[in-house]
C-alpha positions as CSV (number, residue, x, y, z in Angstrom):
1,X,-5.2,-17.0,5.7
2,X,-7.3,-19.3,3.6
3,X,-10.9,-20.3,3.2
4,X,-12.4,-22.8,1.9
5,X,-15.0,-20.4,0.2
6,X,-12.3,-18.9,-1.8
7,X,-13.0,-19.3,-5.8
8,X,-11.1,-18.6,-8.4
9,X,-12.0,-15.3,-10.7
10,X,-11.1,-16.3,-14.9
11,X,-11.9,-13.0,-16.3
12,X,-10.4,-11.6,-19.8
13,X,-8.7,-8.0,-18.8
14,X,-9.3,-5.5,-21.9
15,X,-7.3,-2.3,-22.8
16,X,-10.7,-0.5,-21.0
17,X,-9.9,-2.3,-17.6
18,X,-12.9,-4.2,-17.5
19,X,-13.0,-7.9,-17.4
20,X,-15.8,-10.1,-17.1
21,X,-17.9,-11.1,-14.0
22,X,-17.8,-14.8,-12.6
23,X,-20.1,-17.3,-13.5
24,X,-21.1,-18.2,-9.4
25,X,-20.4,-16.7,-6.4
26,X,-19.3,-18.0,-2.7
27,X,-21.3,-16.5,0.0
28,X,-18.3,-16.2,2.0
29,X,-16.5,-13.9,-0.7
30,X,-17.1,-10.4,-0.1
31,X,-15.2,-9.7,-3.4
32,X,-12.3,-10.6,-5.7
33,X,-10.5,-8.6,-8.0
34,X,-7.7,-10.1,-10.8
35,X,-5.2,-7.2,-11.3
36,X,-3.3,-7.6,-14.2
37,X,0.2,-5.4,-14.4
38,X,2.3,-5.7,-17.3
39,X,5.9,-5.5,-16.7
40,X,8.4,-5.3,-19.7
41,X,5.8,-7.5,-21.8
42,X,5.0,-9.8,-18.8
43,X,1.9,-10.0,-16.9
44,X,1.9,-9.9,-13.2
45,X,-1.1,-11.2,-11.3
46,X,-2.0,-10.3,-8.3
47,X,-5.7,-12.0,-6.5
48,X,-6.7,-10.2,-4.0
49,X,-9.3,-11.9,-2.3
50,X,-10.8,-11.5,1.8
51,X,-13.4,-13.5,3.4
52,X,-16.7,-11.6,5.1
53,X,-16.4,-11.8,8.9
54,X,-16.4,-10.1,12.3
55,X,-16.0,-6.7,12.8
56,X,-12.6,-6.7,14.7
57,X,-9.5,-6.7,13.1
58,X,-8.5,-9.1,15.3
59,X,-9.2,-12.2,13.0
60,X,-9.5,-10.2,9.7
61,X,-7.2,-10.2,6.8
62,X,-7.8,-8.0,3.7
63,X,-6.6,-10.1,1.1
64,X,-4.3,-13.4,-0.2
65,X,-2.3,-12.7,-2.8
66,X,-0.8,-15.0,-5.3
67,X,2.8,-15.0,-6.2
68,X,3.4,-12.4,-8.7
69,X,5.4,-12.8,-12.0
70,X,9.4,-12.3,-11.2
71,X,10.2,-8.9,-12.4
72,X,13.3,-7.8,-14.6
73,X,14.4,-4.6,-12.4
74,X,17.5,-4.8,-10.0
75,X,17.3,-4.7,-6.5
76,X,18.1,-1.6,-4.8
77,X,21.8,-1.9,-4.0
78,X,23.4,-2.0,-0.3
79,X,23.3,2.0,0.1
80,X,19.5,1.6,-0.3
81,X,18.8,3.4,-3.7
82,X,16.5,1.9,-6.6
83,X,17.4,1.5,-9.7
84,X,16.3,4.3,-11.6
85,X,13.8,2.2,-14.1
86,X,11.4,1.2,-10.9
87,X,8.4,-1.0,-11.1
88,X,5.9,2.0,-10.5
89,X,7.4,3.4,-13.5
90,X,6.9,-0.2,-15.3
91,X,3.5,-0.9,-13.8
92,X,0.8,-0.8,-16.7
93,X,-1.2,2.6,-17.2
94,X,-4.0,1.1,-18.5
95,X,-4.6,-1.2,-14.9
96,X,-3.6,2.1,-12.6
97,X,-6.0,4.3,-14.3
98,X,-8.9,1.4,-14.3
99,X,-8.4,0.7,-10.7
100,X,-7.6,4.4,-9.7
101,X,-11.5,5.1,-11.4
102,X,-13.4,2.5,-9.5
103,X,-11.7,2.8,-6.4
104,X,-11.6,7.0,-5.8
105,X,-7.5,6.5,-5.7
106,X,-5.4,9.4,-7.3
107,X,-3.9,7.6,-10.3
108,X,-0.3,8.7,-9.2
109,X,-1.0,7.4,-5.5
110,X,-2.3,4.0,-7.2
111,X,1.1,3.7,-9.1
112,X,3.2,4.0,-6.2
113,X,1.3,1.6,-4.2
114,X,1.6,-1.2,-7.4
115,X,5.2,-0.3,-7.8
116,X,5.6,-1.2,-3.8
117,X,4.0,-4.0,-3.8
118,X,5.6,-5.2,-7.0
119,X,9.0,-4.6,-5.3
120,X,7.8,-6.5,-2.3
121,X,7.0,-9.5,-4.5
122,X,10.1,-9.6,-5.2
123,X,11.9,-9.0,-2.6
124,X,9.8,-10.8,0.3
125,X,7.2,-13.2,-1.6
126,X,6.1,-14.4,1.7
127,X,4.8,-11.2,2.9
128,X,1.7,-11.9,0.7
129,X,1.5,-7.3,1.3
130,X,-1.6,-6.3,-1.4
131,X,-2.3,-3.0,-3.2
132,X,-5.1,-2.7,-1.8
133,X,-3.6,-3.0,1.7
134,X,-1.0,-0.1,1.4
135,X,-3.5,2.1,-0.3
136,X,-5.7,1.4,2.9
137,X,-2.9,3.0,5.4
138,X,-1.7,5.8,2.5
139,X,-6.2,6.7,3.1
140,X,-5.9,6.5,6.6
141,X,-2.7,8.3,7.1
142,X,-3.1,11.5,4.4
143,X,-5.8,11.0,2.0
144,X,-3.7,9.7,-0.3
145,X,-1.1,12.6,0.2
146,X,-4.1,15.3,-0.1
147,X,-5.1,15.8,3.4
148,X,-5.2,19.9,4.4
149,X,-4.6,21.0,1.1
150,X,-1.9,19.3,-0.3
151,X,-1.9,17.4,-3.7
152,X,0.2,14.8,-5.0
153,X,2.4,16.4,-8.5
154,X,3.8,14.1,-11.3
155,X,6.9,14.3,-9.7
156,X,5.7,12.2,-6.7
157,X,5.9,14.8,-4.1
158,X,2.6,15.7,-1.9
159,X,2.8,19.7,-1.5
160,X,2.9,22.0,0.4
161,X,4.3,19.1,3.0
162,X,2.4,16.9,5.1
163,X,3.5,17.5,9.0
164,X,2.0,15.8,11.6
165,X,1.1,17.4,15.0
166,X,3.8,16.9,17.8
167,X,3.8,13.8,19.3
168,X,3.9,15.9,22.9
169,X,1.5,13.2,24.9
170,X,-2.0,13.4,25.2
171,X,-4.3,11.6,23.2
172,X,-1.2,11.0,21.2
173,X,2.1,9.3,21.8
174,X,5.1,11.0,23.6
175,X,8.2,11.1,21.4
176,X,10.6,13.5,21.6
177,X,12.7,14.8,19.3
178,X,15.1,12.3,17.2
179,X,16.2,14.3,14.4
180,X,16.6,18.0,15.0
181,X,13.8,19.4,13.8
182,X,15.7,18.4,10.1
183,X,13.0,16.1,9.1
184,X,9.8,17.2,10.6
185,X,10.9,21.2,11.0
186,X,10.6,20.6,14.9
187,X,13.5,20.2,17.4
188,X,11.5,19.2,20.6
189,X,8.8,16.6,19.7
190,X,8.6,14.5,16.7
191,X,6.0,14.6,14.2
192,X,4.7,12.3,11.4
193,X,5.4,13.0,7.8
194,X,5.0,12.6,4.4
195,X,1.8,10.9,2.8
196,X,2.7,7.1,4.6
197,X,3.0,9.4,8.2
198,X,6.7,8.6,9.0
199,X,8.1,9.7,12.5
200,X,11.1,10.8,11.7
201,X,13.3,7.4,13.6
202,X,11.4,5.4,11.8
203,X,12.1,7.2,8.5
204,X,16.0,7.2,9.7
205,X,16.1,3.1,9.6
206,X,14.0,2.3,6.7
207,X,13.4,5.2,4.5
208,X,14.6,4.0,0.9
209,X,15.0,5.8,-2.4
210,X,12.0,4.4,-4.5
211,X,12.0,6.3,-7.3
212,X,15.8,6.6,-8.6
213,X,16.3,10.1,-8.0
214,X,19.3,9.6,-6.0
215,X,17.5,10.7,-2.6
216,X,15.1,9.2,0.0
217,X,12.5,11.7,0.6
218,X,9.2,11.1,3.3
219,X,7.7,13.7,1.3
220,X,7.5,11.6,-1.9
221,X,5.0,9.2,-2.4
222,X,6.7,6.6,-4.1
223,X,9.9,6.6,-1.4
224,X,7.3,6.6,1.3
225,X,5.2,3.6,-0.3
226,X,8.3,1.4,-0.9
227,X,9.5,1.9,2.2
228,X,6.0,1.6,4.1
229,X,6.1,-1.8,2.2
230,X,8.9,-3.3,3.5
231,X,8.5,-2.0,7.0
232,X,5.0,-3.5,7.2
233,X,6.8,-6.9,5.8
234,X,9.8,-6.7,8.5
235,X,7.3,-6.3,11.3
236,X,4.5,-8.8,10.0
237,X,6.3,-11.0,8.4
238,X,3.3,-13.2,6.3
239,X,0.7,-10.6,6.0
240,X,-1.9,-12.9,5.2
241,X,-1.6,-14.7,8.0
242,X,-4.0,-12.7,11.0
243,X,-1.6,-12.4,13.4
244,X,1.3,-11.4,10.9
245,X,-1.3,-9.0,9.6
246,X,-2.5,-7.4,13.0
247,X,1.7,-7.4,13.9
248,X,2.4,-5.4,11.3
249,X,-0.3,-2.7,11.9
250,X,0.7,-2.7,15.4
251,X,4.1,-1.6,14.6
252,X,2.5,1.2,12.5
253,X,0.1,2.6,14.9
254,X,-0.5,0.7,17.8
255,X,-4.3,1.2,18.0
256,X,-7.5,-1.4,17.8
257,X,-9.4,1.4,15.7
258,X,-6.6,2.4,13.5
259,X,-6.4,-1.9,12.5
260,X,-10.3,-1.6,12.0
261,X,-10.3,1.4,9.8
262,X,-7.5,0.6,7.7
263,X,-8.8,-3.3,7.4
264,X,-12.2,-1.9,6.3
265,X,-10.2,0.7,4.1
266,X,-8.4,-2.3,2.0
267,X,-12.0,-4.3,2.1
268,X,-13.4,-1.7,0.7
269,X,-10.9,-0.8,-2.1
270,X,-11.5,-4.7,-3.1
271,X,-15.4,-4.4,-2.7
272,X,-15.6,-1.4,-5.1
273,X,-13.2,-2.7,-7.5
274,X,-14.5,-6.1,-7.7
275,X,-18.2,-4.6,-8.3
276,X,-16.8,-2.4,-11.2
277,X,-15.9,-5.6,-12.5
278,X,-18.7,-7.1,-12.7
279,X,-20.5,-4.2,-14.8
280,X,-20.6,-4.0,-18.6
């Protein structure tokens, strides 16, 4: 969705992550960060931009982003695997760590959500999905794979597990079970997992390897933010569009405060990292 407030951001990206503030602002901009990730020597740039409005999600999108430079790693294949040199391991350090500081992300959580969203570029360009976006749903969902205890390890994996509670009715959804109890340890309701919160069906049609390890795991961030990615992309289609946007959250968690919070999530995200910028 565009505006005719947008502007455009020239700012010089050092090796400290800082890059300098614009020369005007447009009162309709809450905030615009340029994120530079380098990929195999080449620079991949990402605008994320959003316009201030109403409070509803309804008509809000958290940011446009520009296409992104093609990347040089293979498609997963037809069984669904990654290659096992995947663009969170190729995304730059130096742009994860600076963005991971001014936004409160866990650096390793901040490099799975580049390396989905570079894969999306690829894959879907259309989709227009931001990094700031899936990092709003990986908050919502589990912290960022920490909620109750657990904690993210280099490997990728949150620990000890991230189960939901059983979706039994209530003041949640009734689902029962799909799998056996194999995925989420329970065989008569269904419960969310992983950071990303997949219900085990779900995790049946689009969980992916994202990682290379040879496995598709819910419990591992960078599986669960690749495969977040292109579910959100399937059921929105052009996420920058409103109603592609409020589609795809929809199809995540149908609720009207689950769309605000995570849209506020992702404005946030770019609010905080677009002020960092703009300090010396």
């Amino acid at each position: 969705m565009s505006d005719p407030g947008f502007y455009e951001l020239l700012a010089d990206l050092g090796e400290d992550g800082n890059s300098r503030p614009p020369s005007s602002r447009s009162s309709r901009v809450l905030a615009v960060v340029l994120t530079v990730l380098a990929l195999s020597g080449a620079a991949c740039i990402v605008m994320a931009t959003m316009a201030a409005g109403s409070t509803t999600a309804t008509d809000r999108v958290p940011t446009a982003a520009e296409e992104t430079t093609a990347l040089d790693t293979p498609r997963p294949d037809a069984s669904g695997s990654a290659a096992p040199q995947t663009e969170a391991a190729l995304a730059s350090p130096t742009w994860i760590a600076s963005v991971a500081r001014r936004t409160g992300i866990p650096a390793r959580a901040m490099s799975a959500y580049a390396g989905a969203v570079l894969l999306l570029a690829r894959e879907s360009p259309a989709c227009g999905l931001s990094w700031n976006a899936l990092a709003a749903i990986g908050e919502v969902e589990s912290h960022h794979g920490s909620i109750d205890g657990a904690r993210i390890h280099a490997d990728g994996r949150a620990e000890p597990e991230i189960i939901g509670i059983a979706l039994s009715g209530g003041e949640v959804g009734t689902v029962p079970d799909t799998d056996g109890g194999v995925v989420d340890g329970d065989p008569r309701w269904d419960r969310a997992v992983g950071p990303m919160q997949f219900i085990p069906s779900t995790w049946a049609s689009w969980g992916i390897d994202g990682d290379g390890d040879g496995r598709a795991d819910p419990h591992d961030i960078d599986d669960a933010a690749v495969s977040a990615a292109r579910y959100l992309c399937a059921m929105g289609g052009d996420l920058s569009d409103a109603d592609g946007w409020r589609s795809a959250l929809t199809a995540y968690n149908d609720s009207a405060e689950y769309a605000v919070e995570v849209t506020d999530t992702a404005n946030r995200y770019v609010a905080r990292a677009g002020a960092a910028s703009d300090r010396r």
